[in-house]
SEKE-926494 format. One record per residue (C-alpha): residue in three letters; x, y, z; residue number from 1. Coordinates in nm, 2 decimals. Layout:
BEGIN
REC res      u      v      w   n
REC ala      X      Y      Z NUM
...
END
This chain:
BEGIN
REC res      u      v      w   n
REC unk   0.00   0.00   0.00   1
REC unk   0.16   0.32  -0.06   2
REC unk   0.16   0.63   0.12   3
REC unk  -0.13   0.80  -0.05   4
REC unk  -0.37   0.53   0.01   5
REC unk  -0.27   0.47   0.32   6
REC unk  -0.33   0.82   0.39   7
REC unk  -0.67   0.81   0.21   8
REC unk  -0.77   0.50   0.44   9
REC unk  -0.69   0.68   0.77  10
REC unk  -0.87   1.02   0.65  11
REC unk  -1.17   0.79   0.55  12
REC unk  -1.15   0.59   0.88  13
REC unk  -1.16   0.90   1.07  14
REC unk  -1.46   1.06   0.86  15
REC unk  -1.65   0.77   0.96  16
REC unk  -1.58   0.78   1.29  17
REC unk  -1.69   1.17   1.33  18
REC unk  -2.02   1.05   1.08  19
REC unk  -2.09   0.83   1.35  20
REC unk  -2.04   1.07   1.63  21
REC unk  -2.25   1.35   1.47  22
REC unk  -2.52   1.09   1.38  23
REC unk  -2.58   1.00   1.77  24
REC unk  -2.51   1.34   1.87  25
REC unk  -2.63   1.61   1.60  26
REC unk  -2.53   1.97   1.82  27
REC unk  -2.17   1.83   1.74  28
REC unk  -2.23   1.86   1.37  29
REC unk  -1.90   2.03   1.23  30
REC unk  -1.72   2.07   1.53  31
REC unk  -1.44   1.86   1.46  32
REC unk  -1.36   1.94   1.14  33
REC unk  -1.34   2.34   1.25  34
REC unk  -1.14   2.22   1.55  35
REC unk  -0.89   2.05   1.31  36
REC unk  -0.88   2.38   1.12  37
REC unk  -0.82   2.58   1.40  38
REC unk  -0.57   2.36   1.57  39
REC unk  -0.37   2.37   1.22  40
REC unk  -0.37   2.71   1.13  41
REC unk  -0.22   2.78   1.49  42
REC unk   0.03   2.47   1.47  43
REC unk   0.14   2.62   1.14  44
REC unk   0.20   2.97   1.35  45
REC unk   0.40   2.81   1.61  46
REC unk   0.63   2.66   1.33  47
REC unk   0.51   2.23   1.38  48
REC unk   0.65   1.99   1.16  49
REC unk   0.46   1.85   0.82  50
REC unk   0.43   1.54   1.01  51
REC unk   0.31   1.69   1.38  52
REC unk   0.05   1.86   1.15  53
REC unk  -0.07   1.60   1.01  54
REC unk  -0.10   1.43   1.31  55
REC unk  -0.29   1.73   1.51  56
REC unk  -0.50   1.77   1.27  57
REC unk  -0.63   1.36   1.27  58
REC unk  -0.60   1.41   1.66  59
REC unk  -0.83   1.73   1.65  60
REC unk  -1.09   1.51   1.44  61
REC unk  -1.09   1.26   1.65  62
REC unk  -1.06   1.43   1.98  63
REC unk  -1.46   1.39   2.12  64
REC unk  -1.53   1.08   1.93  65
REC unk  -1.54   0.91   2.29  66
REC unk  -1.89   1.14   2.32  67
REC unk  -1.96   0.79   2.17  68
REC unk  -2.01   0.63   2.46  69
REC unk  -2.21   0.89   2.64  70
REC unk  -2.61   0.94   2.64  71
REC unk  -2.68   1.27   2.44  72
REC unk  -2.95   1.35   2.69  73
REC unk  -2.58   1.39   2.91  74
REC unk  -2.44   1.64   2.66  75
REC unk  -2.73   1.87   2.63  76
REC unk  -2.89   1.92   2.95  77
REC unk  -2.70   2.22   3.23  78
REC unk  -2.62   2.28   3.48  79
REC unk  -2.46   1.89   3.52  80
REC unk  -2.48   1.72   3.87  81
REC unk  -2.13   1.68   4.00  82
REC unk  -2.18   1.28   3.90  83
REC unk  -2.29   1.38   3.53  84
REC unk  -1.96   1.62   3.50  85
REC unk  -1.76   1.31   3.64  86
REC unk  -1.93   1.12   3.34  87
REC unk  -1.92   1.41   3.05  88
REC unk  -1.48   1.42   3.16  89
REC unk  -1.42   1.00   3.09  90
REC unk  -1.45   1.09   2.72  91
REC unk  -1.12   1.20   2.62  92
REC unk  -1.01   0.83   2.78  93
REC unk  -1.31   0.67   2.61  94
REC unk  -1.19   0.84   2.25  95
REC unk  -0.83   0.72   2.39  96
REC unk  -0.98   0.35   2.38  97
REC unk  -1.15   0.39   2.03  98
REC unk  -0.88   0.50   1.86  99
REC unk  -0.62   0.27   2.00 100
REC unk  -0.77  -0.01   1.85 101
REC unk  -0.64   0.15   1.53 102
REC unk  -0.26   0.11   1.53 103
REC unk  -0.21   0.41   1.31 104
REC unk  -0.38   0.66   1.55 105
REC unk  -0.26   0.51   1.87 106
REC unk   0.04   0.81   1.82 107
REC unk  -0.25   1.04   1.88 108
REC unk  -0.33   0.94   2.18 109
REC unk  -0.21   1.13   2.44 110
REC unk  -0.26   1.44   2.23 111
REC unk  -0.61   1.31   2.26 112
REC unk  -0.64   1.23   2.63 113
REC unk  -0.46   1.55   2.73 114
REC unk  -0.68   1.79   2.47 115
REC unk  -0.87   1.94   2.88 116
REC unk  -0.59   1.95   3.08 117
REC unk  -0.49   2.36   3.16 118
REC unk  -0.21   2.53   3.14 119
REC unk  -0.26   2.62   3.55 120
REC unk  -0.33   2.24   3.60 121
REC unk  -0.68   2.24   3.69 122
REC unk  -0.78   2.06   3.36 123
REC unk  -0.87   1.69   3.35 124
REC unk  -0.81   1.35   3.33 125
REC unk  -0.44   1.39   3.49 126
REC unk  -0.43   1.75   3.64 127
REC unk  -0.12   1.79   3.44 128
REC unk   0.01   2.19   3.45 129
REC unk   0.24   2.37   3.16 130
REC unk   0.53   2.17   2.99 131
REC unk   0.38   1.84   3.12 132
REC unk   0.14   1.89   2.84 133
REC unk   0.21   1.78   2.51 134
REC unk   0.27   2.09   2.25 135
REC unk  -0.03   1.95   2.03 136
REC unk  -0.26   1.88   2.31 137
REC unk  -0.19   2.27   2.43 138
REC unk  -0.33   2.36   2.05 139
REC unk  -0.66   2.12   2.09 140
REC unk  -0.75   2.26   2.42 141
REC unk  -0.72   2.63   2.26 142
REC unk  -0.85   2.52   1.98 143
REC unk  -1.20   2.30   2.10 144
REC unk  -1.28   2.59   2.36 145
REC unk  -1.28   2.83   2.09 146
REC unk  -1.51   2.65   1.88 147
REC unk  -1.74   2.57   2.16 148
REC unk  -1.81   2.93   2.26 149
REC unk  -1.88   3.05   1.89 150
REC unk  -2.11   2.71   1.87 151
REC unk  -2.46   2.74   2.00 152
REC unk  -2.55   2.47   2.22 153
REC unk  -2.89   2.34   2.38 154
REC unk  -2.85   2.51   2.69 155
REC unk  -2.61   2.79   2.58 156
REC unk  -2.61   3.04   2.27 157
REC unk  -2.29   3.10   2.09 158
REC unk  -2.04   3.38   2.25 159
REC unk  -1.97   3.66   1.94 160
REC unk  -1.65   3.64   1.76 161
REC unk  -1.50   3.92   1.98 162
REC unk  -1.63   3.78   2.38 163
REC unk  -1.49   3.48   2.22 164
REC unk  -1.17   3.58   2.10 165
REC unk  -1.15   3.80   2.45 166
REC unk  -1.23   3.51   2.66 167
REC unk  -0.92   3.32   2.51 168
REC unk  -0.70   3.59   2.60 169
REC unk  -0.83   3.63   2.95 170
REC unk  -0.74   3.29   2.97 171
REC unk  -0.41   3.31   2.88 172
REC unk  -0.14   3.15   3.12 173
REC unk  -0.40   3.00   3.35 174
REC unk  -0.64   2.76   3.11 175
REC unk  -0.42   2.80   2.80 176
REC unk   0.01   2.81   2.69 177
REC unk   0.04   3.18   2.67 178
REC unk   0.28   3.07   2.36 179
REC unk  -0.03   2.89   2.20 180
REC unk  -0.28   3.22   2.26 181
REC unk  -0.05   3.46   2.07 182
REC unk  -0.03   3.25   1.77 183
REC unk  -0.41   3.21   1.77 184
REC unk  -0.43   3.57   1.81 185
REC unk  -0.21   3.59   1.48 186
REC unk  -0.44   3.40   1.26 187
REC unk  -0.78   3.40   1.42 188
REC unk  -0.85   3.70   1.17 189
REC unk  -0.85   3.41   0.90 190
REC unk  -1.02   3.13   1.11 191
REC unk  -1.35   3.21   1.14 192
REC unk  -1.40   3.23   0.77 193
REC unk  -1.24   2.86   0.75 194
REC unk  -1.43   2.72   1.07 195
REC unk  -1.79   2.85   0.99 196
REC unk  -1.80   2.80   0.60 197
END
């Protein structure tokens, strides 16, 4: 198999996976694919590798597909109960055990499991703080909060563009890499034309 269609099997696998996802959950319709363009337009700012690109990208499209294993009564109903945030915060290790059945992604995974941990260390599943989280993981989290404040959602309507863009900033070098928030700041001006076509 060469390198093309190998390429063109793991792209396919992963549309199918997200299909699946936004079929049992339909408020998550297009959020991973404007997550994945988010998280590559700021990996491209911070200078990543072809190869770490290409591999953020595939993590940022698979990143929720553990929401598989969740009731979508779960994901649309606020405020949680402290046992249904316990529940909503196993799915970046559930999306960890989906995709690890697939040798080619299992490189993803930590990205993956790591995409809510915060900068400050008050994110989940291992409370990790700064430099103990992976580079690309740092992008995802910056990258999926984004999107889910310019996304309206059952119990929420969107944030605007700017309270958005504001609220990232604010959170700056306590939820996110300050690193990672300046380069979104240098192309956000051209993400939200990619992310809400």
């Amino acid at each position: 198999m060469t390198r093309d269609q190998l390429t063109r099997m793991e792209n396919d696998v992963a549309r199918a996976l997200v299909h699946a996802l936004e079929i049992a959950h339909p408020h998550l319709a297009g959020h991973s694919e404007r997550v994945a363009s988010y998280a590559v337009a700021i990996g491209c700012e911070l200078g990543l590798s072809k190869a770490t690109l290409r591999g953020l990208r595939l993590a940022a499209v698979l990143h929720d597909i553990g929401m598989l294993g969740l009731p979508n009564e779960l994901l649309i109903s606020a405020p949680l109960t402290p046992d249904q945030r316990l529940q909503i915060q196993e799915h970046p290790r559930l999306s960890v055990q989906l995709i690890s059945r697939i040798h080619r992604f299992r490189e993803l995974a930590l990205w993956i499991e790591c995409h809510h941990e915060r900068w400050d260390g008050s994110g989940y599943p291992h409370g990790w703080q700064g430099e103990q989280i992976p580079l690309p993981a740092r992008v995802l989290a910056l990258a999926e909060a984004f999107d889910g404040m310019r996304t309206d959602m059952p119990y929420r309507p969107a944030l605007s563009e700017a309270d958005a863009v504001e609220s990232i900033q604010h959170g700056a070098g306590r939820l996110f890499d300050p690193r990672v928030v300046q380069a979104f700041l240098k192309v956000q001006p051209v993400l939200q034309p990619i992310g809400r076509e």
